[in-house]
C-alpha positions as CSV (number, residue, x, y, z in Angstrom):
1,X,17.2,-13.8,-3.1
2,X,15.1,-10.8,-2.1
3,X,11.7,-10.6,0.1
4,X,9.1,-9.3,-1.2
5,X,5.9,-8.2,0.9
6,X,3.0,-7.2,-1.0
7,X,-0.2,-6.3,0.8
8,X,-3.7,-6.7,-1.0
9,X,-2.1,-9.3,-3.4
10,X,-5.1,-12.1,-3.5
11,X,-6.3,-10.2,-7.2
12,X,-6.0,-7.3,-8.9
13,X,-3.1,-5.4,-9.5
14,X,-1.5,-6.9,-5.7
15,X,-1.6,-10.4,-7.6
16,X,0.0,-9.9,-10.5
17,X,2.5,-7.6,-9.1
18,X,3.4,-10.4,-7.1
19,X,3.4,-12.8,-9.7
20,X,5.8,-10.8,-12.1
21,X,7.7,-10.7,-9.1
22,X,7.9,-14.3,-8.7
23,X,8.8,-14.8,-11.8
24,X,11.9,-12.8,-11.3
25,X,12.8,-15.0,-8.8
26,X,11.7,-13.0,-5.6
27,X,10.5,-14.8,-2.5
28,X,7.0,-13.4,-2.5
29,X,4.7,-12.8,0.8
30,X,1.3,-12.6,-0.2
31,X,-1.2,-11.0,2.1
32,X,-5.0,-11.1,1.7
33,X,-8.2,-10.6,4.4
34,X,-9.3,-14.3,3.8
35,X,-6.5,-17.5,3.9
36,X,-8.3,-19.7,1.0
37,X,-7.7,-17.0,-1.6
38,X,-4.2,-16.4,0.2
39,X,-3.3,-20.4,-0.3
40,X,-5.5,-20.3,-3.9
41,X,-3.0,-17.1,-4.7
42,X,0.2,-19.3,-3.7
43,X,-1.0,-22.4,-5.9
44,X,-2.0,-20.5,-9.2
45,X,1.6,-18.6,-8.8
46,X,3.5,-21.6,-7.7
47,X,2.1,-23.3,-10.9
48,X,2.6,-20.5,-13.4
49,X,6.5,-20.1,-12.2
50,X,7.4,-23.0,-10.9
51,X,8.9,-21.7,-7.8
52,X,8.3,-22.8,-4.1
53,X,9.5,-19.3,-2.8
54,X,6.2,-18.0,-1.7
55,X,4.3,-17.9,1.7
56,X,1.0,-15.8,2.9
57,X,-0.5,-14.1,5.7
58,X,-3.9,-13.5,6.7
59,X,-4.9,-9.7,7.9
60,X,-8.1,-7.5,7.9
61,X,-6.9,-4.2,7.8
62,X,-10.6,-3.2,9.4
63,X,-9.0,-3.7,12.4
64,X,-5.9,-2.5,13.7
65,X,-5.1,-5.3,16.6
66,X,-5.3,-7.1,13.1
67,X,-2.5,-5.3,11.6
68,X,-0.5,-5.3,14.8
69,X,-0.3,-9.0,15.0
70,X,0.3,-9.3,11.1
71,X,3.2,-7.6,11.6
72,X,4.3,-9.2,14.6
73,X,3.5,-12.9,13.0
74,X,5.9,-11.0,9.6
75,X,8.6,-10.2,12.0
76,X,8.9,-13.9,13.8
77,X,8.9,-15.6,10.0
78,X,11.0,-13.1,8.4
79,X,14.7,-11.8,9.1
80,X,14.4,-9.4,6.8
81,X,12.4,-7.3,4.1
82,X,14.3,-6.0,1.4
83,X,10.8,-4.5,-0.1
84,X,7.8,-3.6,0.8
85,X,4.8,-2.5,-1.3
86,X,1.9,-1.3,0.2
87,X,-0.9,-1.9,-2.1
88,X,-3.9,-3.0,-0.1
89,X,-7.3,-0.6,-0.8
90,X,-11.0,-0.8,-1.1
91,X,-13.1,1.3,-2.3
92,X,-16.3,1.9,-0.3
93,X,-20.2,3.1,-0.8
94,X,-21.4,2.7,2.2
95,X,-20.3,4.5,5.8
96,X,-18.5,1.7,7.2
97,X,-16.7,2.2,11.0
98,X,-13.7,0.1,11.9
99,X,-13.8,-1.8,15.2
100,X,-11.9,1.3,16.3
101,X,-15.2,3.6,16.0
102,X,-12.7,4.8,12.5
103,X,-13.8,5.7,9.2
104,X,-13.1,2.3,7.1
105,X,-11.8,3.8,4.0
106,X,-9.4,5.8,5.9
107,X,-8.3,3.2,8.3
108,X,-7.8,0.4,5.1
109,X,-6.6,2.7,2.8
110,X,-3.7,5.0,5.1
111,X,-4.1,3.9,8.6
112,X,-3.4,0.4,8.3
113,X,-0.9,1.3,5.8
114,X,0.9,3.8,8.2
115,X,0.9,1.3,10.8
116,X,2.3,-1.5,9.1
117,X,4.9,0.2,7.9
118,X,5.7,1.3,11.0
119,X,5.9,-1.4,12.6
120,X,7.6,-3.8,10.2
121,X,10.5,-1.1,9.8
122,X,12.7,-2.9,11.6
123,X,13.4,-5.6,9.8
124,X,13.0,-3.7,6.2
125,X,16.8,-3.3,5.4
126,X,19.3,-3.0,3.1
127,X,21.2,-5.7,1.2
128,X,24.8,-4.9,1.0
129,X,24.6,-1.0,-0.4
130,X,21.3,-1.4,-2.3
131,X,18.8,0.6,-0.1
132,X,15.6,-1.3,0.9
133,X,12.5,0.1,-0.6
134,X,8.8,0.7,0.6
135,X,6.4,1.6,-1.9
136,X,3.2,2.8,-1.6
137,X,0.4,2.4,-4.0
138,X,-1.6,6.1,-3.7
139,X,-3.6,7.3,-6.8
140,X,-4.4,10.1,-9.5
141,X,-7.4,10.5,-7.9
142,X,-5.7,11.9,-4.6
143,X,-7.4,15.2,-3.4
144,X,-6.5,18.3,-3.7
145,X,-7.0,19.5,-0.6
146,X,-7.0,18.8,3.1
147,X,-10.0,18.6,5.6
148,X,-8.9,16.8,9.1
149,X,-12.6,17.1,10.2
150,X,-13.9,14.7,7.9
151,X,-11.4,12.4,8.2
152,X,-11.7,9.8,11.0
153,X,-15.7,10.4,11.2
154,X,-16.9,12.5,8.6
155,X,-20.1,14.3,9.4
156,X,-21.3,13.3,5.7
157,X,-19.9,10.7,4.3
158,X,-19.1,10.5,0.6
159,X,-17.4,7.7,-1.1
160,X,-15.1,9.2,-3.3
161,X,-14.3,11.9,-1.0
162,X,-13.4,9.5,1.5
163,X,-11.4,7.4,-0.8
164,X,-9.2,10.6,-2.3
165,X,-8.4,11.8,1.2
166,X,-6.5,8.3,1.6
167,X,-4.9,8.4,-1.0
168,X,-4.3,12.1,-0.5
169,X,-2.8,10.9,2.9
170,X,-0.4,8.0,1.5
171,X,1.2,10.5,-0.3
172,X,1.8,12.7,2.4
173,X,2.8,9.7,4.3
174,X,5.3,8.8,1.9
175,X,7.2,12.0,1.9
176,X,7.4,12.5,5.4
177,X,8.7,8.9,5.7
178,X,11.4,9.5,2.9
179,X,12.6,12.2,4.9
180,X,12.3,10.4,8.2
181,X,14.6,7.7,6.7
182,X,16.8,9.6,4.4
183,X,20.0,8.6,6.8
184,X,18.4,4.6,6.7
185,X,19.3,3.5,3.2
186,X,15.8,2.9,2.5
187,X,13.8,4.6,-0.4
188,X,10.0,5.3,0.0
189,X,8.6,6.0,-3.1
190,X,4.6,6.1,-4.0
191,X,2.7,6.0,-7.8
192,X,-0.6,5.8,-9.6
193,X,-1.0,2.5,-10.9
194,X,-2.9,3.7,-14.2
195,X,-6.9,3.8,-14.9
196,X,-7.0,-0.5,-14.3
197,X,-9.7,-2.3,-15.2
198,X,-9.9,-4.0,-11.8
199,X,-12.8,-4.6,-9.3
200,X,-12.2,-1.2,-6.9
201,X,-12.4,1.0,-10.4
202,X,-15.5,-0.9,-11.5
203,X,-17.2,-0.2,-7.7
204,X,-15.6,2.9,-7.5
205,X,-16.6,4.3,-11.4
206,X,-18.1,1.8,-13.3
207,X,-21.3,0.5,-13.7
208,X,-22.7,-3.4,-13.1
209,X,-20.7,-5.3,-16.5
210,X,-19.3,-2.3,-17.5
211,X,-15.9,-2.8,-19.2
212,X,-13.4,-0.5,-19.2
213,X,-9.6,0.7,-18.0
214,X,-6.3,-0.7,-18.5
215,X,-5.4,-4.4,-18.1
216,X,-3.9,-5.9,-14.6
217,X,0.0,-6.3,-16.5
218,X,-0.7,-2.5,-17.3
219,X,-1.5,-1.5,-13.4
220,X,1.7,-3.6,-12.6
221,X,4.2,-2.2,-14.3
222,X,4.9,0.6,-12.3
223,X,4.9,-1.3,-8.6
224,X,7.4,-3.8,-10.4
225,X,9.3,-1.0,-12.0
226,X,9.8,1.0,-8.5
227,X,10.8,-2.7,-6.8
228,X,13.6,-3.6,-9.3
229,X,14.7,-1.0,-11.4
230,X,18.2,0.6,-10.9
231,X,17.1,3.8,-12.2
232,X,15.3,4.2,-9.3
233,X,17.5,2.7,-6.2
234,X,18.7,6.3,-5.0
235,X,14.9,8.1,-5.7
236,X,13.1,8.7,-2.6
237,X,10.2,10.6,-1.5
238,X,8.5,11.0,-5.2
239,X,5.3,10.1,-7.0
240,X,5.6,8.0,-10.1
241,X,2.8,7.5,-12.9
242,X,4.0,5.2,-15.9
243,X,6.7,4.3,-14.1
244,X,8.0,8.2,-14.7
245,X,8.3,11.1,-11.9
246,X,5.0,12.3,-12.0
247,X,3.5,15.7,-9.9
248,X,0.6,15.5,-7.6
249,X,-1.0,18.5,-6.6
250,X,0.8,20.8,-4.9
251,X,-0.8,20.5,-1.6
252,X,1.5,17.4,-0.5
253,X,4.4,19.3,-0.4
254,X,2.9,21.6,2.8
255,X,5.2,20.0,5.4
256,X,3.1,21.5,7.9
257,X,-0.1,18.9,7.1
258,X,2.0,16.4,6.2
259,X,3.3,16.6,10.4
260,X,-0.2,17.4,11.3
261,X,-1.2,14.2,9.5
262,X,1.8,12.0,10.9
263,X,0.7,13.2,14.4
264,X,-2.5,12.2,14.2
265,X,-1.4,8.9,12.6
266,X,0.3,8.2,16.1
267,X,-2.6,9.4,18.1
268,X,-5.0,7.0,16.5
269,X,-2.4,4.2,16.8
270,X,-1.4,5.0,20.4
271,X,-5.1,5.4,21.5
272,X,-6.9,2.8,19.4
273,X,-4.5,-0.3,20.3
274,X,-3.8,0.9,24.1
């Protein structure tokens, strides 16, 4: 049976990813910022498969002493991850600083992300010659350029600015990783999940009881597809949309931002949880 960790899965897309999941008959980790949705989550999907392979953890990726101890407490329950997708993400109006004195959308959207990752890395492995996978939800909406000075603390802050640059950044983060790992057996994929009618779109780009976008089995599909297709076990370092190779813009293949972005990953890390 294979591990599962998804991040953000409490609603959304995160929850029904996890529940397709479970129905296939992986042992799911749910993770969610607040433990009576994370146990509400393991009770609906319990009851809708039947299955008693499912567990939580609790993490506010606002902080990153959080995530450090999430993935410490991940490491001392679990021997082993044979996947992990990254899908945790907010989308926020307001100018928000972590406890860090860090940009929030930033820090929830990439930082946390790159962190986790990081950390939890070694116990993602390989089952037999099937490479371990990490998969990292990013989306179309991923800038098309780079601006480091507006990143941690942006002299103006603007929502979807703020939110494109992480997503701009998981990309890059998930190339660089793929090549970081390419001698690991372990694939690090990332993808657009669609336009899904879910409660980050609706803050993000709709207005109060305005209906519209894809529904939640839609924004699925392509998580699940990356986690247990074949077609895909050998793919590594690419971004998929409708669970096809897609091309993001052309910027996130300058390997010289993508190391300029992984070195200030580590600085924040190393400085911020001293």
């Amino acid at each position: 049976m294979k591990t599962v960790l998804i991040t953000g899965s409490t609603d959304g897309i995160g929850k029904q990813t996890a529940l397709i999941l479970a129905q296939k008959g992986f042992f799911v980790l749910i993770h969610g910022r607040n433990e009576d949705r994370c146990k509400q989550t393991v009770k609906e999907i319990s009851a809708l498969t039947g299955g008693k392979n499912l567990d939580y953890f609790v993490c506010d990726f606002i902080s990153l002493k959080n995530v450090l101890n999430f993935s410490e407490e991940v490491k001392k329950r679990c021997d082993n991850l044979d996947i992990l997708i990254n899908n945790a993400g907010v989308y926020l109006k307001d100018y928000i600083l972590s406890p860090e004195g860090i940009e929030a959308t930033f820090q929830i959207n990439y930082l946390s992300m790159f962190f986790l990752t990081l950390n939890l890395l070694p116990i993602i492995k390989s089952v037999n010659t099937e490479p371990a996978r990490i998969i990292n939800v990013s989306s179309t909406a991923h800038s098309s350029k780079m601006d480091f000075d507006n990143l941690v603390k942006p002299a103006k802050y603007d929502s979807h600015r703020a939110y494109s640059f992480s997503k701009l950044c998981i990309i890059y983060f998930t190339i660089e990783l793929s090549e970081r790992l390419k001698d690991k057996n372990i694939t690090v994929n990332c993808l657009h999940p669609g336009v899904i009618n879910t409660k980050l779109l609706r803050t993000g780009w709709g207005g109060a009881g305005r209906f519209f976008g894809r529904g939640l089995s839609e924004g699925a599909k392509t998580s699940v597809y990356l986690a247990t297709s074949k077609e895909v076990e050998n793919i590594t370092g690419k971004y998929f949309s409708d669970s096809k190779i897609a091309k993001p813009y052309n910027i996130v293949y300058d390997a010289d931002i993508r190391r300029k972005l992984w070195r200030l990953s580590e600085e924040l890390i190393e400085i911020k949880c001293r």
